[in-house]
C-alpha positions in Angstrom: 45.8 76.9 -54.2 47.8 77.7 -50.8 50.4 75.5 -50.8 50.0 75.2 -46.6 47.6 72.7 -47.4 50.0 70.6 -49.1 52.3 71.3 -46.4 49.5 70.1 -44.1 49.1 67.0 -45.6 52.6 66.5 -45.8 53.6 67.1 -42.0 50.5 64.6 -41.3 51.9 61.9 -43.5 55.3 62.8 -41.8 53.8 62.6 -38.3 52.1 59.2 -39.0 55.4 57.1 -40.4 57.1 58.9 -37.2 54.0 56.9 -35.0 54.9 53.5 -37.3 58.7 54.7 -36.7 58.6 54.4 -32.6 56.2 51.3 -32.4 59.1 49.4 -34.1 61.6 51.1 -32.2 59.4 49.8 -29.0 59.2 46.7 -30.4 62.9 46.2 -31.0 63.7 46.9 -27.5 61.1 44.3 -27.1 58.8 46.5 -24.7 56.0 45.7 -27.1 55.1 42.6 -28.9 55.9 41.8 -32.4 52.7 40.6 -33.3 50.6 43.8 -31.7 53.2 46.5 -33.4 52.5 44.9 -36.3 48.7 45.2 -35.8 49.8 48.9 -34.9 52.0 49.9 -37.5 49.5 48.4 -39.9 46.6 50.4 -38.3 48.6 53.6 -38.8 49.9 52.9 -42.1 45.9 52.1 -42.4 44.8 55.5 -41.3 47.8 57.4 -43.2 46.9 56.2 -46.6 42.9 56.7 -45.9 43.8 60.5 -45.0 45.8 60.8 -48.0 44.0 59.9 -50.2 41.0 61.9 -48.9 42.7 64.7 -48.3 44.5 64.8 -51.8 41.5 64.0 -53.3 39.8 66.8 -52.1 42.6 69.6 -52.6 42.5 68.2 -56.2 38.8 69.1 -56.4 39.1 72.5 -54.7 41.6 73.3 -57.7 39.2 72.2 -59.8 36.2 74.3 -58.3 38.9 77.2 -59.1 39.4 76.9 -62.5 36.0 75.9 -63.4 33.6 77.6 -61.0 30.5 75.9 -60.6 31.4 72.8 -63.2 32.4 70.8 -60.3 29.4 70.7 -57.4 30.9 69.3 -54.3 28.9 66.3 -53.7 26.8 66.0 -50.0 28.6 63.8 -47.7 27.1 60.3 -47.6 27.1 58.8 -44.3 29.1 56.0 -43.5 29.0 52.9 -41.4 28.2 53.5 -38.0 27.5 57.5 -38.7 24.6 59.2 -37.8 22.9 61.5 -40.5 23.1 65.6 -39.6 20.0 67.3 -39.1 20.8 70.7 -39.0 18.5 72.8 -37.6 
């Protein structure tokens, strides 16, 4: 497995506590409110932990698919709430 996919996934978890990092440097200098860069930060942190855990999960099946060819399908994507279903032509 390249490991600039790990270093991917690390730079975005980086890049995201950086976002949570400056909301409550804003909100210190009180130039936003406490109660919406908490709503913020939490919404980041939200969106951070989805991604990781997505996007290690799926590196961790890619290794799989490489040691065992073909024992590991990768499953369709299902859609979810508010997604439409691809038709490919």
């Amino acid at each position: 497995m390249k490991s600039v996919f790990y270093e991917r996934l690390f730079q975005l978890n980086r890049c995201l506590e950086q976002v949570a990092e400056i909301l409550e440097q804003f909100r210190q200098d009180e130039i936003i409110h406490p109660n919406y860069a908490r709503g913020r930060a939490r919404a980041v942190e939200d969106l951070r932990a989805d991604l990781s855990h997505v996007l290690a999960g799926m590196l961790h099946l890619k290794e799989l698919e490489a040691c065992v060819p073909g024992v590991f399908p990768r499953p369709e994507a299902k859609p979810r709430n508010g997604d439409q279903p691809r038709h490919d032509p």
